[in-house]
N, C-alpha and C positions, 0 to 999 in steps of 0.2 A: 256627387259632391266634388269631385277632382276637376269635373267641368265647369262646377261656381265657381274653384277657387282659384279659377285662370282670370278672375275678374278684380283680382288680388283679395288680402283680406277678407275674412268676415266672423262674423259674431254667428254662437248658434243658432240664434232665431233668425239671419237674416238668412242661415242655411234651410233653416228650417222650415222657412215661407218659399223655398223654394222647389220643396219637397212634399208638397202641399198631402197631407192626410198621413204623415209619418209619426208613428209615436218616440216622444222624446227620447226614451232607452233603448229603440233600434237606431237611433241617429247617433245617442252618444256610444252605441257598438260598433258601428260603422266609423265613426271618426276616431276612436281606440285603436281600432284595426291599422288605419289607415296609419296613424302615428306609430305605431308598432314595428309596421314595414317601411319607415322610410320615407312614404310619399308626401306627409304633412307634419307640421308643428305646431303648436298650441302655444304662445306667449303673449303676456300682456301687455297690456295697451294701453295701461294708466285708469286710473278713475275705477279701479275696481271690475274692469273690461278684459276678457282674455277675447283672444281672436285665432282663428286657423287659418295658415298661410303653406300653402306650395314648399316643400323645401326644391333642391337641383333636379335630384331624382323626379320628383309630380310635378315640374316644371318641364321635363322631358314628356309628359304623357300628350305634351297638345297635338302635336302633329298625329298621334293613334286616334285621339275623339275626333279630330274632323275628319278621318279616312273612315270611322265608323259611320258618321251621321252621311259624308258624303254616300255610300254603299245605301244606308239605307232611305239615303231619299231616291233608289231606282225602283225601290216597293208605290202601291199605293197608300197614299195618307189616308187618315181617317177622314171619315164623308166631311168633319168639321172642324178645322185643325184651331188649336185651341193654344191659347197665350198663354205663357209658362206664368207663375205666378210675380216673379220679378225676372229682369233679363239681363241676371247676372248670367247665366245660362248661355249667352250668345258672344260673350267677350272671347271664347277660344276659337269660336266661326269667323270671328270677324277676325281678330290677330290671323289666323294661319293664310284665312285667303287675302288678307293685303300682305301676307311677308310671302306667299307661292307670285305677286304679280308684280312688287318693287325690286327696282336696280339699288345697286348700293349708293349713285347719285342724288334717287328720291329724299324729299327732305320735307315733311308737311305736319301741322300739328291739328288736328281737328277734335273740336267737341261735337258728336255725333248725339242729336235727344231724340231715341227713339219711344216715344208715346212716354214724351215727358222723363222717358232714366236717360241722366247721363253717363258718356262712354268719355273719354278722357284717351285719343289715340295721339301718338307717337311714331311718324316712319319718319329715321334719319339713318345714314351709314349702312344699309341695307338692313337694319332692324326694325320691330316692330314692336312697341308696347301696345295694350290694351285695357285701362282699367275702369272699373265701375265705379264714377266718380265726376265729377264737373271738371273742366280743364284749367289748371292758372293762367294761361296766355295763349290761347289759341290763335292760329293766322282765319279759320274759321267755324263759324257755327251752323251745324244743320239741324233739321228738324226733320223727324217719317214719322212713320209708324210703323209697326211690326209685320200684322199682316201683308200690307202691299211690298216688304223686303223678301219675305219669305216669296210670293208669286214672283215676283224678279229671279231669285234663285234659281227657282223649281220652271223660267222660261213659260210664264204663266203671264205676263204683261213685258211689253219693249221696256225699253232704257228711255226712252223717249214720253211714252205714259208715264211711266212712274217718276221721272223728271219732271214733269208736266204735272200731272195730279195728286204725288206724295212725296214731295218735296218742298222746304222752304228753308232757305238760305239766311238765318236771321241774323248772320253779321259776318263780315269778311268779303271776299269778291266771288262772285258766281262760278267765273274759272276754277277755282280754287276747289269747289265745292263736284264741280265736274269733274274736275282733276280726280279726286279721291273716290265717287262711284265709278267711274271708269275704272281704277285699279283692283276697287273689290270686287266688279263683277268680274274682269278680266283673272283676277283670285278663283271666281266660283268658277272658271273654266270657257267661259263667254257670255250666255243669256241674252237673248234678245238682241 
């Protein structure tokens, strides 16, 4: 849950579709807990809507989830690695390895649609946002899809393949769009 809600916001069901086959009163013991110690809040949203959001402290937890997922992607993956059910999931992979690869110079706004969700990123001043969201004014928009991200990762296809065949650049300039896989892979630590 602390790894959805680096993708800011969310409602329980949008937690809860990502948690797929969780029963509702171990989700709201787990998001109990969670506000208990500290690492979330619970506040409303209007319209009769509450939402859970990150407080400082579960804002600090990103840098530990990707030093987990990265450790354990030295395991092997399951024979069929399998789409999370939405990919709020992947907003703390993508923040920590564009904020491990940008200078405080970098300055780029991108709407990244991976299999149609949008990601709403942010490097300016050596920071990085990341949220699960469409962008207001992007300088560009890209398109993938998930699978062929994850094989770039895990040095499973070049930069060049997956530029070439999981990539499409739907508005903004191609540089641009370069520009910012070049930093996330350089994020994952090289690939391809």
């Amino acid at each position: 849950m602390l790894r959805d809600l680096h993708a800011g916001p969310a409602r329980f069901t949008d937690l809860q579709s990502s948690l797929p086959g969780i029963a509702p009163n171990l989700l709201t013991e787990r998001l109990r807990t969670l506000e208990s110690e500290g690492l979330i809040r619970r506040r409303d949203a209007g319209y009769n809507v509450s939402v859970y959001e990150l407080t400082d402290l579960g804002s600090s937890t990103g840098a530990l989830i990707f030093e987990l997922a990265r450790f354990g992607s030295q395991f092997a993956p399951p024979e069929e690695i399998v789409r999370p059910g939405n990919l709020r999931t992947i907003a703390v992979t993508l923040k920590m390895a564009l904020a491990a690869a940008i200078t405080r110079f970098d300055s780029l706004r991108v709407e990244l649609r991976v299999d149609d969700e949008p990601f709403d990123i942010c490097v300016a001043g050596g920071q990085v946002t990341v949220f699960y969201r469409p962008s207001d004014d992007p300088e560009v928009v890209i398109s993938t899809s998930y699978l062929p991200m994850i094989a770039l990762g895990d040095d499973e296809i070049s930069r060049e393949e997956f530029w070439r065949d999981h990539v499409e650049v739907v508005a903004g300039s191609e540089a641009n769009a370069r520009r910012f896989f070049e930093m996330l892979v350089s994020g994952f630590g090289g690939a391809g």
